[in-house]
C-alpha positions as CSV (number, residue, x, y, z in Angstrom):
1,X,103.5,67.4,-56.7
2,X,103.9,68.6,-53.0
3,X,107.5,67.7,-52.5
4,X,107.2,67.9,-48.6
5,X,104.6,65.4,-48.2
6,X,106.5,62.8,-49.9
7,X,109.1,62.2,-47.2
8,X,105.9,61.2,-45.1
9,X,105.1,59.0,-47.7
10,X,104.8,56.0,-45.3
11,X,101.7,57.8,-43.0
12,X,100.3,59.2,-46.6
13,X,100.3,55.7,-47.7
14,X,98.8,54.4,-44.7
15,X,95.9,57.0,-44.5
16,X,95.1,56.5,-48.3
17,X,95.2,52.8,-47.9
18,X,92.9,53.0,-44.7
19,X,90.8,54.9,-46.9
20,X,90.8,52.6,-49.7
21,X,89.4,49.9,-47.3
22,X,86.1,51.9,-45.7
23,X,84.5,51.0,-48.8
24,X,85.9,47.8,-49.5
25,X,85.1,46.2,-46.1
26,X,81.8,47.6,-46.0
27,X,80.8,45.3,-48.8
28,X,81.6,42.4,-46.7
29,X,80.1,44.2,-43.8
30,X,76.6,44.2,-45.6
31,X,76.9,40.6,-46.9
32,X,77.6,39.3,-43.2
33,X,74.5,41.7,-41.8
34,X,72.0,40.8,-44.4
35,X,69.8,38.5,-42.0
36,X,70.2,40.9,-39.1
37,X,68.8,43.8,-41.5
38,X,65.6,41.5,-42.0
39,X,64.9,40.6,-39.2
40,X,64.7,43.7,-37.5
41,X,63.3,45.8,-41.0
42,X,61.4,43.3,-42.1
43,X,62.5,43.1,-45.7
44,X,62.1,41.3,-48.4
45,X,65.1,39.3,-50.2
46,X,64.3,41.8,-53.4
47,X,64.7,44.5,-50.7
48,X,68.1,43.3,-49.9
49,X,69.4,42.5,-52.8
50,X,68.7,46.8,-53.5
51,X,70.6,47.8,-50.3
52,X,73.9,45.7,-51.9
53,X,73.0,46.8,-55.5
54,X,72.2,50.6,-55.1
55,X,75.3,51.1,-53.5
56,X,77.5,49.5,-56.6
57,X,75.5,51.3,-59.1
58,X,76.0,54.8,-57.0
59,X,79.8,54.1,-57.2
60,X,79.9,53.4,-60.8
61,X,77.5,56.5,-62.2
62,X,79.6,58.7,-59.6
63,X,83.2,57.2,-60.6
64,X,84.3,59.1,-63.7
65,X,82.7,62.6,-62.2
66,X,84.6,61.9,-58.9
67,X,87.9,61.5,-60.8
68,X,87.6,64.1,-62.8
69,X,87.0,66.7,-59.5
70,X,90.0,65.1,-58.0
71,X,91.9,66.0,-61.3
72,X,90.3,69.5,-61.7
73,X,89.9,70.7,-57.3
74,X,92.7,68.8,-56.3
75,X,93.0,65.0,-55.1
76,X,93.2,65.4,-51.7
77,X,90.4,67.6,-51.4
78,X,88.0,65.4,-52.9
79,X,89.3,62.2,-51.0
80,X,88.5,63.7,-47.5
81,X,85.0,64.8,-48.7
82,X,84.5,61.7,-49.9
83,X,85.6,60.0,-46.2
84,X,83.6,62.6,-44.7
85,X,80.6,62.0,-46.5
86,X,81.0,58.1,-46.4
87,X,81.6,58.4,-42.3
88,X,78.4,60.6,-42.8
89,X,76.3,58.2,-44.6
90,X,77.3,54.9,-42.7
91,X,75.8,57.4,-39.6
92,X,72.6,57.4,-41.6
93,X,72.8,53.5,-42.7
94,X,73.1,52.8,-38.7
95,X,70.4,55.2,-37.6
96,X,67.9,54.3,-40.5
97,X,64.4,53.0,-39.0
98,X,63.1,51.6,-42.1
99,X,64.2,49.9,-45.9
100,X,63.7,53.3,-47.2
101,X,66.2,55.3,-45.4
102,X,68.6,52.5,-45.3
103,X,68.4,52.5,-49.0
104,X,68.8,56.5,-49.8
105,X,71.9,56.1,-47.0
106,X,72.8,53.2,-49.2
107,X,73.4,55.2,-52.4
108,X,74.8,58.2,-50.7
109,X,77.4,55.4,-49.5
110,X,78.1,55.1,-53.1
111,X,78.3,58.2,-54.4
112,X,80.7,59.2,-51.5
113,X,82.6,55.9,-52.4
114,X,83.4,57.8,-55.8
115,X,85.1,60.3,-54.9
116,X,87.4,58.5,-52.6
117,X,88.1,55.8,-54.9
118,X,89.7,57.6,-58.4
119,X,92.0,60.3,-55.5
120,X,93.6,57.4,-54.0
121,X,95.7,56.0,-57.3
122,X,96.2,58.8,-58.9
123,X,98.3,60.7,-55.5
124,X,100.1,57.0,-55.1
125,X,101.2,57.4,-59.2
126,X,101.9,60.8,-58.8
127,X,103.8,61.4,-55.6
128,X,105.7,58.1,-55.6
129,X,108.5,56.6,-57.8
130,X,111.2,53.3,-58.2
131,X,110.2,50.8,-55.6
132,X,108.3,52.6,-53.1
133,X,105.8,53.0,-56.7
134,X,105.7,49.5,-57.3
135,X,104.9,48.2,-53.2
136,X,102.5,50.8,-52.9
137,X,100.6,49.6,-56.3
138,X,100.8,46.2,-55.1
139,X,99.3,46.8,-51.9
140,X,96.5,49.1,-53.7
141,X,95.9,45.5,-55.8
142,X,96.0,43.0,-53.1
143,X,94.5,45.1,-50.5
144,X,91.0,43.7,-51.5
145,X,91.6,40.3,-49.9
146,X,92.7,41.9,-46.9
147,X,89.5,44.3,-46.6
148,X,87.4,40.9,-47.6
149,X,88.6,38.8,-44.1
150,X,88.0,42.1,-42.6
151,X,85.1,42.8,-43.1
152,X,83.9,39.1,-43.1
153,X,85.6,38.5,-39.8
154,X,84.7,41.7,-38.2
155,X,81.7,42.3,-39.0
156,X,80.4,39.3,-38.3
157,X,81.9,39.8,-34.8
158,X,80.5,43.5,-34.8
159,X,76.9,42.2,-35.5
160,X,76.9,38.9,-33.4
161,X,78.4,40.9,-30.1
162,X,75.0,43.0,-30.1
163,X,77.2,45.9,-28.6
164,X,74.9,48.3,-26.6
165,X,71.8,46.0,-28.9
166,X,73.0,47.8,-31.6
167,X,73.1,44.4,-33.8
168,X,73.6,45.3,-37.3
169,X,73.5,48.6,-37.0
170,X,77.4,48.4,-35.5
171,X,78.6,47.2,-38.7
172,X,78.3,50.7,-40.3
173,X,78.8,52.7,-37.5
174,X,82.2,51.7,-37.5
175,X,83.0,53.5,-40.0
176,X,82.8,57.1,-38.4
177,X,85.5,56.8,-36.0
178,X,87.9,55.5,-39.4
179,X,86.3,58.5,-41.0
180,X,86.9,61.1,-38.5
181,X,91.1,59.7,-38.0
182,X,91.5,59.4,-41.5
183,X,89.8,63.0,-42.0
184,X,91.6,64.1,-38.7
185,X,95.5,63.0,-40.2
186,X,95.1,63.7,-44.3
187,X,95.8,67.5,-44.3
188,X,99.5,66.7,-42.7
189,X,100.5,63.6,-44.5
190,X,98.5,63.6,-47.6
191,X,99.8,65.6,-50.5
192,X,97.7,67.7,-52.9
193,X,97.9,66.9,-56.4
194,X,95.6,68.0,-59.4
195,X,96.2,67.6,-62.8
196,X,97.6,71.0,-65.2
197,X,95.0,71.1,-67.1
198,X,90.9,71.2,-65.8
199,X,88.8,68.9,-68.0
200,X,84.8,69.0,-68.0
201,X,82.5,66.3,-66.8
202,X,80.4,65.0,-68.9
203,X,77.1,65.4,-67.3
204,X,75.1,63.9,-70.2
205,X,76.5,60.9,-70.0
206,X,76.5,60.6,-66.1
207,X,72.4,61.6,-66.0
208,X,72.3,59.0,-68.8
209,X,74.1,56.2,-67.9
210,X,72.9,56.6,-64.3
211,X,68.8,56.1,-66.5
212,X,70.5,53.3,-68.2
213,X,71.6,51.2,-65.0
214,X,68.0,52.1,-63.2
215,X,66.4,51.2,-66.3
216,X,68.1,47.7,-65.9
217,X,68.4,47.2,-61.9
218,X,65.0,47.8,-61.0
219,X,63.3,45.8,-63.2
220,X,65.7,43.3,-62.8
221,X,65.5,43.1,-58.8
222,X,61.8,43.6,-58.8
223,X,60.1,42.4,-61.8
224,X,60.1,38.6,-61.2
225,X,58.4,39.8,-57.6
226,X,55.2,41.6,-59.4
227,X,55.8,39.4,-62.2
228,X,57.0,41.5,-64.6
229,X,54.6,44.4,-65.1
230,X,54.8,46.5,-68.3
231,X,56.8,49.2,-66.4
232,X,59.4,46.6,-66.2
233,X,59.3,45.8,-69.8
234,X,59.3,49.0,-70.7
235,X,62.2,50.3,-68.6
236,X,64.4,47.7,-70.2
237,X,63.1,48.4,-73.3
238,X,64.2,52.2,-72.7
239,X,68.1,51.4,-72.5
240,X,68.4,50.9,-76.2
241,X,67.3,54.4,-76.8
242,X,68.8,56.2,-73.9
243,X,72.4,54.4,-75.4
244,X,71.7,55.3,-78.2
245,X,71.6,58.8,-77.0
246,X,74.7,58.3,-74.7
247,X,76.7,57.6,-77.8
248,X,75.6,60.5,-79.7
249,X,76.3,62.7,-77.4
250,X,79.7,61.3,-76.8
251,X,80.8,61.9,-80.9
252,X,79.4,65.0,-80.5
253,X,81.4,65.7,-77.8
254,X,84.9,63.8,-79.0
255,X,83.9,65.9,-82.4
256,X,84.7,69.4,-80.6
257,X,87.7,67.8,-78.4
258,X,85.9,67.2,-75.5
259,X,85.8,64.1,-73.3
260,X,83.0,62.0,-72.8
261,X,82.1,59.9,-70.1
262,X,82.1,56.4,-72.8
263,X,84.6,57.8,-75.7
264,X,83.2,55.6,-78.9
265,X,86.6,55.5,-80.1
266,X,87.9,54.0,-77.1
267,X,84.9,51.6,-76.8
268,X,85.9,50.5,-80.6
269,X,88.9,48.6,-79.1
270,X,89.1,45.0,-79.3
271,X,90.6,44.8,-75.4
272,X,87.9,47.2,-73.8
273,X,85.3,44.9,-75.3
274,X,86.7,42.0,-73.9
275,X,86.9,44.2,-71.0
276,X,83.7,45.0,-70.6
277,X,83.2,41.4,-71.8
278,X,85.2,40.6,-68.4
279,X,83.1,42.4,-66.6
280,X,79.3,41.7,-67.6
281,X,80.4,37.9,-66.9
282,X,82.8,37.9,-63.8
283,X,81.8,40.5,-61.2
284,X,77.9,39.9,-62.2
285,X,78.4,36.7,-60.6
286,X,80.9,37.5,-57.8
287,X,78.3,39.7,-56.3
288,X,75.4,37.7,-56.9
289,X,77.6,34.3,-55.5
290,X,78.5,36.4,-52.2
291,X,75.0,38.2,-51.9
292,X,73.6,34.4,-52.0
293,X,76.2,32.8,-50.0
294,X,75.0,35.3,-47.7
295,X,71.5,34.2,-47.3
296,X,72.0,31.1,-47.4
297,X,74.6,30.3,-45.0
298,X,72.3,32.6,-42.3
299,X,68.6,32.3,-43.6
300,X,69.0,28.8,-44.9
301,X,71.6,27.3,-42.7
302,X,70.8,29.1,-39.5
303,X,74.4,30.5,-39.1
304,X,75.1,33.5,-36.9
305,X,76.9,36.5,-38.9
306,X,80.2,35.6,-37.2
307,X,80.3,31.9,-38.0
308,X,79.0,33.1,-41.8
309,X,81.9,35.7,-41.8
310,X,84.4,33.0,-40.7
311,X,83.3,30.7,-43.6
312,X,84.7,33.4,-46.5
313,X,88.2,33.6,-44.4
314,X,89.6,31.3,-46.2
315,X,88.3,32.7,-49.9
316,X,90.1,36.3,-48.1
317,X,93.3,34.5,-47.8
318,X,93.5,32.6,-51.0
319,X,92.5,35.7,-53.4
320,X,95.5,37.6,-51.6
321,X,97.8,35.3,-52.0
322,X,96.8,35.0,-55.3
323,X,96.4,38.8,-56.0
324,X,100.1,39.5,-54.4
325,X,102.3,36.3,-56.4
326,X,100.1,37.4,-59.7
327,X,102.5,39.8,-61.4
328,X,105.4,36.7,-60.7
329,X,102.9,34.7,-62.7
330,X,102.1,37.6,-65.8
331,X,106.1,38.2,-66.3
332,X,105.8,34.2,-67.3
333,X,102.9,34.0,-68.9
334,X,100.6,35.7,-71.4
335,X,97.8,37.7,-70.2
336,X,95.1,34.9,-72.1
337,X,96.8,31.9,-70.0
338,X,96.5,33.5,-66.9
339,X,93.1,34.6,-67.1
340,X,92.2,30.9,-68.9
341,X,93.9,29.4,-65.4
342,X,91.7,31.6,-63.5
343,X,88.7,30.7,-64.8
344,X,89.6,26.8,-64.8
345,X,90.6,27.2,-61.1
346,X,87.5,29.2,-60.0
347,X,85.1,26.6,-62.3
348,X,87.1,23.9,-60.0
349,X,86.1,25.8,-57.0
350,X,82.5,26.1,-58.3
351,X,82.1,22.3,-58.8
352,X,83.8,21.3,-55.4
353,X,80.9,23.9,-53.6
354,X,78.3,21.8,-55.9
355,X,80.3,18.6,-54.6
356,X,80.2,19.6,-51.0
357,X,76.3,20.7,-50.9
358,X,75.1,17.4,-52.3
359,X,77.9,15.3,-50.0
360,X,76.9,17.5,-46.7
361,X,72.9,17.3,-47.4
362,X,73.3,20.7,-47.5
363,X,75.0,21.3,-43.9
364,X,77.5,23.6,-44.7
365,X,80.1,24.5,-42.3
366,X,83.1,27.1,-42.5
367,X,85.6,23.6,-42.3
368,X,83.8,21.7,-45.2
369,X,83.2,25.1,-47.4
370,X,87.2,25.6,-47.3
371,X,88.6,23.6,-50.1
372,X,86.0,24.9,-52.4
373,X,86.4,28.7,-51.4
374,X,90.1,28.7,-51.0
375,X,89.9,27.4,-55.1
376,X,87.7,30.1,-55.9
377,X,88.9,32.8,-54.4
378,X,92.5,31.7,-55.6
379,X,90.7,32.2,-59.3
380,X,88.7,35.2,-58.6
381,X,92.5,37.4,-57.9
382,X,93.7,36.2,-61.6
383,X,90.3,36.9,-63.1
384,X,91.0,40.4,-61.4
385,X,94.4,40.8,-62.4
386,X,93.5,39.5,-66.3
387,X,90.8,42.4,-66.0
388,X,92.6,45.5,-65.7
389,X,95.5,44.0,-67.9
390,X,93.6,43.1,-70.6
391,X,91.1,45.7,-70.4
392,X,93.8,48.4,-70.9
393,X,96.1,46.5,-73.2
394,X,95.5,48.8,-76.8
395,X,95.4,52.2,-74.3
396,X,97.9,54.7,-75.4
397,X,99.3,56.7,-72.3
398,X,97.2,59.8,-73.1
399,X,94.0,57.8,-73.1
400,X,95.0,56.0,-70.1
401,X,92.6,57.8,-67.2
402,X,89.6,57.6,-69.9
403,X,90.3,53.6,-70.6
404,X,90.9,52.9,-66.4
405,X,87.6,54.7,-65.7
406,X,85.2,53.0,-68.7
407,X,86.5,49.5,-66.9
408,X,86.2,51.1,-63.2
409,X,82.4,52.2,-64.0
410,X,81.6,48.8,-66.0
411,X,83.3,47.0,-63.0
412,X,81.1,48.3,-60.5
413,X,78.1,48.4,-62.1
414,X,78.1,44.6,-62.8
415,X,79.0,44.4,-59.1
416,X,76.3,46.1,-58.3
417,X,73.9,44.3,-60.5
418,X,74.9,40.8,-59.6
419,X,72.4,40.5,-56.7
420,X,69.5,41.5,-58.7
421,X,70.2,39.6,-61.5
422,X,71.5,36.2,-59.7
423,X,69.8,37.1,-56.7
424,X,66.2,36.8,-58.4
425,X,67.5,33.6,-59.8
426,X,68.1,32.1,-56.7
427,X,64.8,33.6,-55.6
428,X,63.1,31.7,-58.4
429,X,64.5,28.6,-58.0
430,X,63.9,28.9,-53.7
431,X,60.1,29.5,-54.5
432,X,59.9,26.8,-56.9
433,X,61.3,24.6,-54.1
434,X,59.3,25.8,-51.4
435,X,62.6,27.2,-49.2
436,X,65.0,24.6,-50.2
437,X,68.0,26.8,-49.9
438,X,70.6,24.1,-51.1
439,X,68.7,23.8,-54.0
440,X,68.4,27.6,-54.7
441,X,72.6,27.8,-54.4
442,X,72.9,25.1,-56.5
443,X,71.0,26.7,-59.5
444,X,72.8,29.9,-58.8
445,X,75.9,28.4,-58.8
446,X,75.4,26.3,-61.9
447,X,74.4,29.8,-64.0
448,X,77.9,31.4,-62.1
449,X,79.7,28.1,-63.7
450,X,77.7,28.3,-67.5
451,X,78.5,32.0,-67.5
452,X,82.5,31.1,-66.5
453,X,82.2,28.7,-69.3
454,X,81.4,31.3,-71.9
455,X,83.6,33.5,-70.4
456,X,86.6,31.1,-71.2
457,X,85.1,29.9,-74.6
458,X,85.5,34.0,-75.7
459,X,89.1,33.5,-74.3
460,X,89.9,30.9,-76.2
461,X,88.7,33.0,-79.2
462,X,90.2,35.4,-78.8
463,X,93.5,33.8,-78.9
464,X,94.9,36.0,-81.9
465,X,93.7,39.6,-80.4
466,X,95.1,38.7,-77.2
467,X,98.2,37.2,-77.5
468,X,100.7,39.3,-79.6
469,X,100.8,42.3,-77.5
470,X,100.1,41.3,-73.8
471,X,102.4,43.5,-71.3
472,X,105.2,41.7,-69.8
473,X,105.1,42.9,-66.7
């Protein structure tokens, strides 16, 4: 640990925190510019739904690999590349003149997303202890709702304003002037850390797994579009074999000491499962609910991006409320009850949008769409917090960077395959009706609910794997 950058702990924490929020706020950013991107590339919703997925599934292929560097080249290092290749790639994203380039900027977005992720956690663990440890953890947790009204708000300002008739393309060129302070700042206040010992990446499993979540995206975004040719069919098929593969090249690996990408003995535990579990049924649909708020509240409801953005403020405010009194909540409770109230309080949330839609005729406005979004998003921060908690629950402390970064990568690849997936329902559903975007939302919103529902009947399984040894604090 660099002693002498921790009595500049506060502008280290500042600068990693800053960082932490490029790629969180650009999320937003893309839901709020999604109309603006069509109308001036002409894309199709499939199209769309790819510029929002890529990126998620860039970040989770690139995740493990990026922590690993940090760990092995030092943590500092690989954060500021990973700003200035993300400062570099929003360039691109803002200069791109057709759905191709914006999509290859897209994944680079990703990928440079990676590497600035895993750095940021690790220097705040390592180079902070007592109570300046625990406030800077808890901001790392709640910071998402704070990057969420960000990124809703501003960008929905950045795109409306039309600044030099930039329109959309604003919202990621933003991001270089954050890049180039945060790049410009890091080498003073930012300590180097790396680990004592340099581990190997498992490239097998990152070519693989990055096949596998192709072999699933693509078909998934554009096989209801050309109706499901045979390629589609048979990329699908192809991920039984290629994990199949993946897990035996990860005994072969844990056989000679090594670490895998997916260690099978890891993914043996009951709490990754549910983990994973988690994650497969929660993000999926937090993506695909925002990606189709997104569309519809512009496309459908003729809102301009700042008056969508506005309409999520209140979801921002509510999941970091909820996010920052959470661990107040786990000392009390166990881990299965909080996650249960989550659920039951985001399902709430879920009916009340239903509520609202049929009520309004479909007129949705940022004043009647606040009950509903302030109960969701209240529900989405324990969900979160239940995640991580649960997820690493049987983790013994060696195994605890392998365990963070299985549910890191499964955690962004569901987020990044939630538009596909609930974005081609919605598709589906706003063919069938010939544009009726109400109706689209509501049969989105009734598989988010279904899938909540069997998310909370596994909880309620699971009563006597979860219950015994859930962390007090």
């Amino acid at each position: 640990m660099n002693t002498s950058a921790v009595s500049s702990g506060r502008a280290a924490l500042i600068l990693l925190l800053t960082g932490q929020m490029l790629p969180l706020i650009d999320t937003s950013i893309t839901n709020v510019a999604l109309d603006s991107i069509t109308l001036s590339l002409h894309t199709s919703t499939t199209q769309l739904a790819l510029i929002v997925a890529l990126y998620g599934v860039a970040f989770a292929v690139c995740l493990a690999m990026g922590s690993k560097l940090g760990d092995n080249f030092g943590r500092r290092k690989l954060f500021m590349w990973g700003v200035a290749l993300f400062g570099l790639a929003s360039l691109l994203c803002g200069l791109a003149n057709s759905i191709s380039a914006l999509l290859i900027a897209r994944t680079l977005q990703g990928m440079s997303a990676a590497l600035i992720m895993p750095q940021i956690l690790a220097t705040l663990h390592v180079t902070l202890k007592g109570p300046d440890h625990a406030r800077a953890i808890s901001l790392y947790g709640g910071i998402g709702g704070v990057a969420f009204i960000i990124g809703q708000m501003g960008g929905g300002w950045l795109v409306s304003a039309d600044i030099a008739g930039l329109g959309w393309r604003n919202a990621f060129f933003i991001n270089v002037p954050i890049s180039l302070l945060v790049l410009a700042l890091s080498p003073r206040y930012v300590p180097e850390t790396r680990s004592d010992t340099r581990t190997r990446i498992d490239w097998q499993g990152t070519f693989t797994l990055a096949l596998m979540l192709c072999c699933l995206l693509f078909p998934l975004a554009l096989g209801p579009e050309m109706h499901w040719p045979w390629q589609s069919q048979a990329a699908l098929l192809a991920i039984i074999p290629l994990g199949l593969w993946m897990r035996a090249g990860a005994l072969r690996q844990e056989k000679r000491g090594l670490h895998p990408l997916m260690p099978p003995r890891l993914l043996k535990l009951h709490s990754i499962r549910f983990g994973m579990l988690i994650a497969l049924l929660f993000f999926t649909v937090w993506s695909g609910f925002m990606f189709c708020m997104a569309l519809t509240l512009q496309a459908g409801m003729g809102m301009a991006p700042w008056q969508s953005g506005n309409s999520f403020v209140v979801l921002g405010v509510t999941y970091f409320a909820s996010a920052w009194y959470a661990p107040k909540l786990i000392a009390r409770h166990s881990m299965r009850s909080i996650l249960l109230s989550g659920i039951a309080i985001q399902m709430s949330g879920l009916m009340a949008l239903l509520a609202t839609l049929w009520l309004t005729h479909g007129k949705l406005s940022a004043l009647n769409l606040a009950p509903s979004t302030a109960l969701i998003g209240y529900g989405q921060a324990l969900i979160v917090n239940s995640f991580y908690r649960i997820g690493m629950r049987d983790i013994t402390t060696g195994d605890a960077g392998a365990g963070s970064a299985i549910l890191s990568t499964l955690q962004q690849a569901t987020l990044g395959l939630g538009p596909a997936l609930l974005g081609g329902l919605f598709m589906h559903v706003l063919n069938r009706t010939q544009g009726n975007y109400s109706e689209a939302l509501a049969g989105m919103l009734i598989a988010e609910a279904v899938m909540m529902l069997l998310l909370a009947v596994a909880a309620i399984g699971a009563r006597q794997q979860l219950a015994p040894r859930c962390p007090a604090n």
